[in-house]
Structures are given as C-alpha cells and as structure tokens.
N, C-alpha and C positions, 0 to 999 in steps of 0.2 A: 566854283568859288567857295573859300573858306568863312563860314560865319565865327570869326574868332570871339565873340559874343557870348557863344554858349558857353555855358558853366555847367560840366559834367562832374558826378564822382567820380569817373575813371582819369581822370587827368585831362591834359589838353586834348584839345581837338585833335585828329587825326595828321590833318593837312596840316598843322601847326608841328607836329614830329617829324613828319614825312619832310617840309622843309628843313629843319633840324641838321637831319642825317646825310640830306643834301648836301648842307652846307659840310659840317663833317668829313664825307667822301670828297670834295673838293679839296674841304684843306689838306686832306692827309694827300693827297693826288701832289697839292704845292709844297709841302713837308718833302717827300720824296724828290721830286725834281728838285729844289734846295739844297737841300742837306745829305741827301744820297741814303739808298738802302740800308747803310750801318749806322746812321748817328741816332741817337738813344730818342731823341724827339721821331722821327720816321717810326722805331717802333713804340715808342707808346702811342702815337695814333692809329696807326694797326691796330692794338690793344685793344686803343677805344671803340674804334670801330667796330671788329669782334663782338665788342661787348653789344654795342648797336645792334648789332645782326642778329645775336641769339635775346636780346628783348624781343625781337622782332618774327620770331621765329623763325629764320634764316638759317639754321644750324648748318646747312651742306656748306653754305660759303663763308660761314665763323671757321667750320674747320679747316676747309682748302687753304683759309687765308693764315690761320694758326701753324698749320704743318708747312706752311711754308716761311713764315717770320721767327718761329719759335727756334728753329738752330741756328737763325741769324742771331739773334738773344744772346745764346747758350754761347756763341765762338765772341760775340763781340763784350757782350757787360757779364758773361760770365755766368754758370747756374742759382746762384743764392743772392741776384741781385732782384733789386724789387720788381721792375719791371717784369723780368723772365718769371719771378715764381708767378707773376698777375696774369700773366701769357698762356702758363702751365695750365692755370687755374681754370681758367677761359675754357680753354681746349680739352678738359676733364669735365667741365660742366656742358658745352655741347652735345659731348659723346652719351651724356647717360640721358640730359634730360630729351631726348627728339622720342615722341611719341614712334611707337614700334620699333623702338633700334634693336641693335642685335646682340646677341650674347657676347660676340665679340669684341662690341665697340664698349659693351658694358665693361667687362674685363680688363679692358683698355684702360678705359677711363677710372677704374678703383685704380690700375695699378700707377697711371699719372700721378690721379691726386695724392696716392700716397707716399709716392717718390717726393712730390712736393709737400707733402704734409709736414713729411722729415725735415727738408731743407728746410722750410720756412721756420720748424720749432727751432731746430741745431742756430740756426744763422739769429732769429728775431725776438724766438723765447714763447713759452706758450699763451703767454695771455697776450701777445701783440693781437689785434684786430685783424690781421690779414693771418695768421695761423687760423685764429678762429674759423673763420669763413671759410677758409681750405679743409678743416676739421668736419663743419658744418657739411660742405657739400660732398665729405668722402662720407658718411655716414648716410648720405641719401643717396648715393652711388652704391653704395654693399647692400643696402634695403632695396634698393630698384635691382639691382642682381638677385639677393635672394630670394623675389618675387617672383624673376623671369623663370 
C-alpha cells in the first residue's frame, strides 16, 4: 500500500507514478485501438510514453518503441512536424543518456539530434523552445562522445 501522505523533495511517491504510467500505457493501448496506428493522437502518446520510459530509466523500450513509431511520424505528418521532431528528440536522448551505451549508439544519437536540430531551427526558428532543448541535448550528446 501507498502512504500518499508523505511529502518528499523528490516528488510524489513512487506508487503514485507508477500508477501514472499505468494509466498512461492503457490509454495509449485505447488511442491505438480507436484511432489506428496513424492518427497524430496514437503517436503523440507513444511520444508521451517514451518520454515516461526514459524518466523512468527504461531506455531499451523508449527506443524499441521510437524506432518503431518514428517512420510512422515521418510517412504520416511528415519530418518538420512537431510531433515527429518531439519523437526525433526522444530517441536521440535515449541513445546517449543509458549509462555505458556504446560508441555507436552515441554517434547515432549526435547524428539524430542534429538532423533534427536542423529541422526544428529551418521549420520553427532558433529561439523557439523545442530548438532549444534539441540544441541543449545535442551538445550533451557531443560531450558524452567526446568523453567516450
């Protein structure tokens, strides 16, 4: 049982996330069955999910799930649409931040983010908020390379 009582500085309780993502994984489960593998709702809760997983340190199954939604993205709303560059982003941040990954996936992952760095400045301009962040975390992707 959850004592949702307690007041931590790290945030909520454990079991109060863990329900969360529950619920989360369910709904993207009924998104899917709904609306089908292409409609723009199906993948932004991928997205979201993704996003769930690598908080969660889950990286192996943010990626599975990235490489597998991300050319849905790319054929259906196209490369420079938000969702897909949020997708990009996702699956460039996996690859570099998993304690001991490999030179490969690092490589990978500068070259994602900055395939998307591009898009996101070209399409949204550089001071948009989601350039940034794509900015932000190719620059800890070339540092985590040039350490490896």
């Amino acid at each position: 049982m959850c004592d949702t009582r307690v007041v931590s500085r790290r945030g909520p309780p454990r079991c109060v996330v863990a329900r969360a993502r529950r619920r989360r994984v369910v709904d993207d489960a009924r998104r899917r069955k709904l609306f089908g593998e292409e409609h723009e709702d199906t993948l932004l809760a991928a997205n979201n999910y993704a996003r769930g997983l690598i908080s969660l340190q889950r990286d192996k199954e943010a990626k599975a799930l990235m490489r597998k939604t991300i050319p849905v993205a790319r054929r259906v709303l196209g490369d420079s649409d938000d969702t897909t560059l949020r997708m990009r982003w996702a699956y460039g941040e996996a690859l570099y931040k998993v304690e001991g990954t490999t030179l490969d996936n690092l490589r990978k992952a500068v070259t994602t983010l900055e395939d998307t760095d591009r898009t996101a400045r070209r399409v949204l301009g550089g001071a948009h908020p989601l350039a940034v962040g794509i900015e932000l975390h190719l620059r800890n992707a070339r540092m985590a390379l040039g350490n490896h």
